[in-house]
TORPA-4810 file (N, C-alpha, C, O; in nm, 3 decimals):
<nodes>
NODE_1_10.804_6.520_11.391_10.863_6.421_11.304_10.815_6.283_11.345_10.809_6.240_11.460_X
NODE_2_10.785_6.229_11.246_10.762_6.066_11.265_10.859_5.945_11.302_10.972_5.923_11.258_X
NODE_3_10.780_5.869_11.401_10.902_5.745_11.425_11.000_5.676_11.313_11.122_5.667_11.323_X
NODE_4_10.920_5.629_11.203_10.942_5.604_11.075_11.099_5.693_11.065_11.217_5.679_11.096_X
NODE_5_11.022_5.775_11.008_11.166_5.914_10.980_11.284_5.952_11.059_11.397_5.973_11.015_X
NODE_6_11.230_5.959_11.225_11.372_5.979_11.247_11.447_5.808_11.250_11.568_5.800_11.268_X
NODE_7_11.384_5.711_11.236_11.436_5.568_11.242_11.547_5.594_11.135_11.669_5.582_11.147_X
NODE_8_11.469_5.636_11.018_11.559_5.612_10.896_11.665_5.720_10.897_11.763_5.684_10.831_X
NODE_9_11.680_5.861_10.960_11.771_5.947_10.967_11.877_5.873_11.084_11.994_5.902_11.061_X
NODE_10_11.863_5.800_11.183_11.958_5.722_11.256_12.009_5.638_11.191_12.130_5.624_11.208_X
NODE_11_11.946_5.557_11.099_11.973_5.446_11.007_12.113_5.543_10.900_12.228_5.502_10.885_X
NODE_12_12.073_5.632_10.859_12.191_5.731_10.788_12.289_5.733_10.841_12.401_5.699_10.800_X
NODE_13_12.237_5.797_10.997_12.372_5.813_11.072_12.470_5.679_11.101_12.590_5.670_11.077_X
NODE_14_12.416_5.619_11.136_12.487_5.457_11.184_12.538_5.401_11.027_12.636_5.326_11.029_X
NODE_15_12.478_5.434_10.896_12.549_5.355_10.796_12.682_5.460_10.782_12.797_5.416_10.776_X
NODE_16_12.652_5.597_10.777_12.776_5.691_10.709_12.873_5.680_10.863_12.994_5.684_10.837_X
NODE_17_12.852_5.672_10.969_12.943_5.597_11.068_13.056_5.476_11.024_13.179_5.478_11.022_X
NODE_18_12.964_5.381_10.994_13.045_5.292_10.923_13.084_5.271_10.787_13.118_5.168_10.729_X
NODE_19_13.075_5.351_10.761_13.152_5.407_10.611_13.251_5.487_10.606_13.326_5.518_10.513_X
NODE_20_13.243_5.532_10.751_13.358_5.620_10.758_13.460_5.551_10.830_13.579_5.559_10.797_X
NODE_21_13.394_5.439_10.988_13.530_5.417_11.028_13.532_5.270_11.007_13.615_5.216_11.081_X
NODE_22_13.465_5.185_10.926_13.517_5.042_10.906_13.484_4.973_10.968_13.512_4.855_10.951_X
NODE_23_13.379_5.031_11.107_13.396_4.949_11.211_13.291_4.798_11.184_13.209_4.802_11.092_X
NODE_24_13.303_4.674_11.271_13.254_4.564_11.235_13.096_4.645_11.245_13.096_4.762_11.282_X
NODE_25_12.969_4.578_11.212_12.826_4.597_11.213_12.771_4.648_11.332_12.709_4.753_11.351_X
NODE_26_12.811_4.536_11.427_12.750_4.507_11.590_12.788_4.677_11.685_12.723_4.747_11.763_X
NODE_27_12.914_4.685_11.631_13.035_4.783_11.692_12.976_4.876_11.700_12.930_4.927_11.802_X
NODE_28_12.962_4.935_11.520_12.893_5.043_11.520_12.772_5.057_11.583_12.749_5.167_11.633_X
NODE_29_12.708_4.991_11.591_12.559_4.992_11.616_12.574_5.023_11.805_12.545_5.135_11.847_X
NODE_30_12.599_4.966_11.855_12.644_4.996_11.969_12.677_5.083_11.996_12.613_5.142_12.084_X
NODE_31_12.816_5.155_11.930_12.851_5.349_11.958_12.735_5.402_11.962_12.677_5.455_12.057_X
NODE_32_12.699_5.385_11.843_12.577_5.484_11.813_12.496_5.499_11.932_12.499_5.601_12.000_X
NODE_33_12.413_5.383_11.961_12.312_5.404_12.073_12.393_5.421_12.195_12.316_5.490_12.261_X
NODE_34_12.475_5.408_12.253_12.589_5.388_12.392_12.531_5.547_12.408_12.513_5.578_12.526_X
NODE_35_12.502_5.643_12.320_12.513_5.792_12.372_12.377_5.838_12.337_12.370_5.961_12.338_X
NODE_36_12.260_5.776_12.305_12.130_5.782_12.312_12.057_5.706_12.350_12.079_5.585_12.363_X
NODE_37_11.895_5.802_12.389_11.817_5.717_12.414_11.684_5.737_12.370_11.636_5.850_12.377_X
NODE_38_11.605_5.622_12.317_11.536_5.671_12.214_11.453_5.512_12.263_11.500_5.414_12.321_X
NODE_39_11.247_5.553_12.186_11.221_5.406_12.233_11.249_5.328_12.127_11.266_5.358_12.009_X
NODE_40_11.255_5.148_12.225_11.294_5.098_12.121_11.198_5.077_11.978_11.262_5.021_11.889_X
NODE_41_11.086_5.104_11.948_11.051_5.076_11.813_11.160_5.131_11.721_11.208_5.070_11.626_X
NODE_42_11.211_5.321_11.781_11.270_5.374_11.719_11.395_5.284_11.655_11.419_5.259_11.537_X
NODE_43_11.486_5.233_11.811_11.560_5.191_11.759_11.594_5.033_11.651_11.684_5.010_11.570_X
NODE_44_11.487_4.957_11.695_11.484_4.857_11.626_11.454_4.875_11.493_11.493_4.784_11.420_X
NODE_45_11.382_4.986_11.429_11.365_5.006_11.290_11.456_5.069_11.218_11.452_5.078_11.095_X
NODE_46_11.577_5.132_11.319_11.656_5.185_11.229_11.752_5.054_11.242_11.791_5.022_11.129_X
NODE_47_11.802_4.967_11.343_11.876_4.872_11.339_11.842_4.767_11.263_11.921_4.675_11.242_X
NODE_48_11.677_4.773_11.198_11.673_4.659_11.117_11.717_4.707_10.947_11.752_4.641_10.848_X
NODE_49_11.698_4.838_10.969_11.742_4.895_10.843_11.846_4.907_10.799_11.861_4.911_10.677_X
NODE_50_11.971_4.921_10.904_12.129_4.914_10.906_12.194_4.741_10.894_12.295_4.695_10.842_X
NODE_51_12.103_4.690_10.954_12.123_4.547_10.952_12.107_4.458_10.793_12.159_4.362_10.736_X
NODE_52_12.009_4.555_10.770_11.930_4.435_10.647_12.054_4.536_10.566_12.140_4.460_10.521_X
NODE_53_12.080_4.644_10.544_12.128_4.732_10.389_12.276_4.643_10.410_12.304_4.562_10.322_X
NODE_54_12.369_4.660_10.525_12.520_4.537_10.523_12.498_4.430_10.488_12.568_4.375_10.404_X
NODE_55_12.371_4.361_10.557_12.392_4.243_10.534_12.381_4.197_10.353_12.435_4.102_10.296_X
NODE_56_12.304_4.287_10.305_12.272_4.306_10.129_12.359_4.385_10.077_12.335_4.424_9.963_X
NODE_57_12.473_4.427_10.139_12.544_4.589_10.063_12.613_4.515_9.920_12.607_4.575_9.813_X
NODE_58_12.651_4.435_9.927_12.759_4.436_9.766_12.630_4.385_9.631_12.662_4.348_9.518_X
NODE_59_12.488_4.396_9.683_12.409_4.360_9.559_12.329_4.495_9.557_12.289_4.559_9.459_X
NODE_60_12.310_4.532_9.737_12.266_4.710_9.666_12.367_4.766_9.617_12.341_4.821_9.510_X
NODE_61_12.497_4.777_9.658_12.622_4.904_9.619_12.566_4.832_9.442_12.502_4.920_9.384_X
NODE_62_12.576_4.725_9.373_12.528_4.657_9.230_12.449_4.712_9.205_12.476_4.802_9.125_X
NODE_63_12.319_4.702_9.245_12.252_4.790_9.188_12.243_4.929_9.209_12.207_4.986_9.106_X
NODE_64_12.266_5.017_9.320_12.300_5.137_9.237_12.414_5.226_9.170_12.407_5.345_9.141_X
NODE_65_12.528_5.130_9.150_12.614_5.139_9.034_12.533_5.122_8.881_12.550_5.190_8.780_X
NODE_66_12.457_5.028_8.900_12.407_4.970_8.754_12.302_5.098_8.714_12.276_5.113_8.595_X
NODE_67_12.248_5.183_8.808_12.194_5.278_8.762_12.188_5.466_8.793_12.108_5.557_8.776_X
NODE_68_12.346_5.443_8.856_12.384_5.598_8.871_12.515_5.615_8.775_12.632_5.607_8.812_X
NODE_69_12.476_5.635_8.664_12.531_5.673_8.519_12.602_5.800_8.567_12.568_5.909_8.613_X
NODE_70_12.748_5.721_8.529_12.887_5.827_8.507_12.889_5.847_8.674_12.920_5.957_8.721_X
NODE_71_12.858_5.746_8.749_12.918_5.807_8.903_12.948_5.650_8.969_12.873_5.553_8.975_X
NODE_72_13.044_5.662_9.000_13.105_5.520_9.097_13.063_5.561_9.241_13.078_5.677_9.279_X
NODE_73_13.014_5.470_9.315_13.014_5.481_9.460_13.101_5.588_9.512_13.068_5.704_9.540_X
NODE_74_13.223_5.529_9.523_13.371_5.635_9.587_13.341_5.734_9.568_13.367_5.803_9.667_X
NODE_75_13.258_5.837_9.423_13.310_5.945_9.407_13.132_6.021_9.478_13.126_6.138_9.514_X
NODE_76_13.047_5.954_9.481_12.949_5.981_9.548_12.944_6.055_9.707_12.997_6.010_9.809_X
NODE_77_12.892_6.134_9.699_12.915_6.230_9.869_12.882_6.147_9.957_12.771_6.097_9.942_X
NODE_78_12.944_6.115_10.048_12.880_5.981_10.143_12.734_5.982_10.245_12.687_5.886_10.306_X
NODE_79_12.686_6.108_10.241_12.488_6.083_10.276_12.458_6.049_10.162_12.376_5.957_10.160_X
NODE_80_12.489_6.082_10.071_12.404_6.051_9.926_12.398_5.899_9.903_12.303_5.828_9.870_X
NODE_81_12.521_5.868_9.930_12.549_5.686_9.900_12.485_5.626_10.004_12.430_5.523_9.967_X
NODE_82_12.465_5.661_10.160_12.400_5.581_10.260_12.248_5.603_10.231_12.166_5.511_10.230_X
NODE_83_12.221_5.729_10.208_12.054_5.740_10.204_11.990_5.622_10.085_11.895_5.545_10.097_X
NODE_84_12.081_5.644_9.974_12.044_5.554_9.889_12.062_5.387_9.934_11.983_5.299_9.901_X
NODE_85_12.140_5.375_9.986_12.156_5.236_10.063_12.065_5.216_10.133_11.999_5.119_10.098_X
NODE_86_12.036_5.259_10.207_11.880_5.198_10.289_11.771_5.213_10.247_11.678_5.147_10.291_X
NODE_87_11.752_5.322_10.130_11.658_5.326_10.104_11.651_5.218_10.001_11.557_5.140_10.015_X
NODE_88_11.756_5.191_9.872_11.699_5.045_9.809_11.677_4.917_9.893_11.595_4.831_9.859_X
NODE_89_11.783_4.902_10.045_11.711_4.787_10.097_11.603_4.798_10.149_11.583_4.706_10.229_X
NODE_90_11.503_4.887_10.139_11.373_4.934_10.188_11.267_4.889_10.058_11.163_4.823_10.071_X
NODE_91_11.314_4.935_9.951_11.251_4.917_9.819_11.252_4.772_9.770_11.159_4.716_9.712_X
NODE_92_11.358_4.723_9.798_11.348_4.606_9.735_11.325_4.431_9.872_11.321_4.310_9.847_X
NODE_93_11.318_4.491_9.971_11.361_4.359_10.072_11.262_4.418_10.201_11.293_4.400_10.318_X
NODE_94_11.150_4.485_10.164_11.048_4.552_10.231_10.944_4.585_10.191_10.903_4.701_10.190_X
NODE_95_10.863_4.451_10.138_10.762_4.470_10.062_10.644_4.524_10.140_10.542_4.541_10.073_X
NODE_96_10.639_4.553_10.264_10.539_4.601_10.354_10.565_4.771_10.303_10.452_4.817_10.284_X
NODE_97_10.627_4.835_10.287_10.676_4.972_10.263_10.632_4.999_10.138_10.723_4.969_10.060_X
NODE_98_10.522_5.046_10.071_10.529_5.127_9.922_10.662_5.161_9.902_10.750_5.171_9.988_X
NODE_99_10.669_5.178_9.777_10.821_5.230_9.735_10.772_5.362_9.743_10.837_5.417_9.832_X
NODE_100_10.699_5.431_9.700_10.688_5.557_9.700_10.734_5.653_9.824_10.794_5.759_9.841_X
NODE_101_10.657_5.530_9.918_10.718_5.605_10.093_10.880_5.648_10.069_10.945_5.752_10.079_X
NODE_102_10.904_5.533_10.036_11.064_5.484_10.108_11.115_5.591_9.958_11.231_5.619_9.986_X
NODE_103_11.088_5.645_9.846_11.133_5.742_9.802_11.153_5.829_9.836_11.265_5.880_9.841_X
NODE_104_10.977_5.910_9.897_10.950_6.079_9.939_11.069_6.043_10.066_11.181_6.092_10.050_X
NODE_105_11.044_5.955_10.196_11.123_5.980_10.258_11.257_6.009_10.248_11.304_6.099_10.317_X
NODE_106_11.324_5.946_10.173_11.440_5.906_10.108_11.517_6.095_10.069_11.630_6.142_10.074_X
NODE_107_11.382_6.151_10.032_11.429_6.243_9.934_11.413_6.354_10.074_11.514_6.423_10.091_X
NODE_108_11.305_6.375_10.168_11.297_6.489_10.279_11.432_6.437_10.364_11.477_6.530_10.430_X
NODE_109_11.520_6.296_10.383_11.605_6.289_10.428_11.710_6.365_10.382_11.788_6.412_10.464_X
NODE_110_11.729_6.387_10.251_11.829_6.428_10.152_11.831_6.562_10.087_11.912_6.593_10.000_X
NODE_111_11.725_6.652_10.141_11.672_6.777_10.198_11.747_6.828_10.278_11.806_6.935_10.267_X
NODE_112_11.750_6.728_10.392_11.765_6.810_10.548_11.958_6.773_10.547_12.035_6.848_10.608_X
NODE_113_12.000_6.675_10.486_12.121_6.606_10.502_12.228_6.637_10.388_12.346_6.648_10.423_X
NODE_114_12.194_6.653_10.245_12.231_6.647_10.155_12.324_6.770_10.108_12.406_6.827_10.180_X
NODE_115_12.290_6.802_9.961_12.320_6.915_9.962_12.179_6.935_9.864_12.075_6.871_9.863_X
NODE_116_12.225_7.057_9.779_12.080_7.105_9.659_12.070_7.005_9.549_11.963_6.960_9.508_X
NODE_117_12.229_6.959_9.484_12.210_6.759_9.393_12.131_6.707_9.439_12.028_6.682_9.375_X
NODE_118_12.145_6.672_9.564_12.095_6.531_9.639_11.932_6.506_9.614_11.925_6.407_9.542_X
NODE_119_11.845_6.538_9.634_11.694_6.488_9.583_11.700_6.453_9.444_11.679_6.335_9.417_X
NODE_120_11.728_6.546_9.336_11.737_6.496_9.206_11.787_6.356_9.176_11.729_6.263_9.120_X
NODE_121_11.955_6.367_9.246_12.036_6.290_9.173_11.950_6.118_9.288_11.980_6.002_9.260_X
NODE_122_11.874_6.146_9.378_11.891_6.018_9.453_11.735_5.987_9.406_11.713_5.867_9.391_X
NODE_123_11.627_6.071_9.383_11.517_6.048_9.337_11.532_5.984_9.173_11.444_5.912_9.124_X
NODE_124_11.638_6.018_9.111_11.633_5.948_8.953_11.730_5.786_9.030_11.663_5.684_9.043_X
NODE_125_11.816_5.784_9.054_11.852_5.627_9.088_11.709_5.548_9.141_11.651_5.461_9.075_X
NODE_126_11.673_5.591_9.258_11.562_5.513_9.328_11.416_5.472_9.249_11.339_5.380_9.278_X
NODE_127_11.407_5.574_9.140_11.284_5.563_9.061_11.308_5.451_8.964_11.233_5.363_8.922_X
NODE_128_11.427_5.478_8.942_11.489_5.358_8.841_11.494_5.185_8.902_11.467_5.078_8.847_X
NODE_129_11.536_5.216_9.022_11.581_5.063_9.083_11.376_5.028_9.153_11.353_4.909_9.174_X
NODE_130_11.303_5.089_9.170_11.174_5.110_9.202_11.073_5.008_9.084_10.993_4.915_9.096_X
NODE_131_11.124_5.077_8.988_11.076_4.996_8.813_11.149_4.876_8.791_11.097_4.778_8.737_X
NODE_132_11.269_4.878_8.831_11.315_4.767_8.771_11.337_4.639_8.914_11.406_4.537_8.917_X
NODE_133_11.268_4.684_8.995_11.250_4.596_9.118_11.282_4.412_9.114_11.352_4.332_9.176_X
NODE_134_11.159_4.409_8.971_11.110_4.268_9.002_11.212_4.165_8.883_11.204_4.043_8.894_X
NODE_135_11.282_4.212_8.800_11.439_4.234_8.738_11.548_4.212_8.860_11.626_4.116_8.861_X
NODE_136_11.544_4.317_8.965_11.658_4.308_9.026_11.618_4.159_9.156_11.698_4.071_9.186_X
NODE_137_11.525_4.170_9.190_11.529_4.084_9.263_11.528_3.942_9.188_11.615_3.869_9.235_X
NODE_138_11.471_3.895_9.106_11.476_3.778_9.016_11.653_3.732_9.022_11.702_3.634_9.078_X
NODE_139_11.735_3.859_8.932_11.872_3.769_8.978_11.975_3.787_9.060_12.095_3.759_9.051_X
NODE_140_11.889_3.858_9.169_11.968_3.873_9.376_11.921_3.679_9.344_12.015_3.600_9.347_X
NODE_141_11.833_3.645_9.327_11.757_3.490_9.376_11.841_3.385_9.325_11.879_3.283_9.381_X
NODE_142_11.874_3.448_9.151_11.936_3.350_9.130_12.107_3.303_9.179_12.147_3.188_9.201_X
NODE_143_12.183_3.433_9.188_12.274_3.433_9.300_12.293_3.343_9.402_12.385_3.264_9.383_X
NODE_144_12.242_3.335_9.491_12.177_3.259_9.632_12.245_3.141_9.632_12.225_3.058_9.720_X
</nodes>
């Protein structure tokens, strides 16, 4: 497995962590590693990935509300909602990353994590927010 990949499968773990217990950003991030050890590229790429998706969450949780038709966050299985969370702040606030990467990955994460929904239902949101990129970021800007 690639650094990349397991970065972003820690990045899962540390967001559905804090989705589950509330805890402040720093907090979580800390549990998490307190009981591993891993080098740091590993960890800094998944901490920049957990870092950047909170620090952006109420314009990603926006956009993929605006394009997961007939499903609210809440009722979403919670890997499904984190994978998709890092992966749009990957797509849209990581222009070094093809989107395509940060899809396929997105989707072998949601393979191994998910259930048999999960690639479909997270490959049609991401393809969507992928196209409509330069839309979504235009009014994240005007926001600001």
């Amino acid at each position: 497995m690639g650094k990349r990949r397991l970065s972003r499968e820690f990045a899962l773990q540390i967001l559905f962590q804090l989705d589950i217990t509330k805890d402040p950003l720093q907090k979580g991030i800390d549990l998490f590693w307190a009981i591993r050890e891993f080098p740091d590229e590993i960890k800094e790429f998944a901490n920049c990935l957990v870092d950047g998706t909170i620090k952006n969450l109420v314009f990603i949780d926006q956009c993929i509300s605006s394009f997961a038709t007939n499903w609210s966050l809440s009722r979403m299985p919670t890997v499904d909602r984190n994978i998709l969370r890092f992966s749009v702040y990957e797509i849209l606030f990581k222009p070094e990353i093809p989107d395509k990467v940060s899809i396929n990955e997105a989707l072998e994460i949601a393979k191994e994590y998910g259930t048999d929904e999960s690639p479909p239902f997270i490959n049609g949101i991401l393809d969507k927010i992928s196209k409509g990129k330069t839309k979504l970021l235009s009014s994240y800007s005007r926001k600001k």
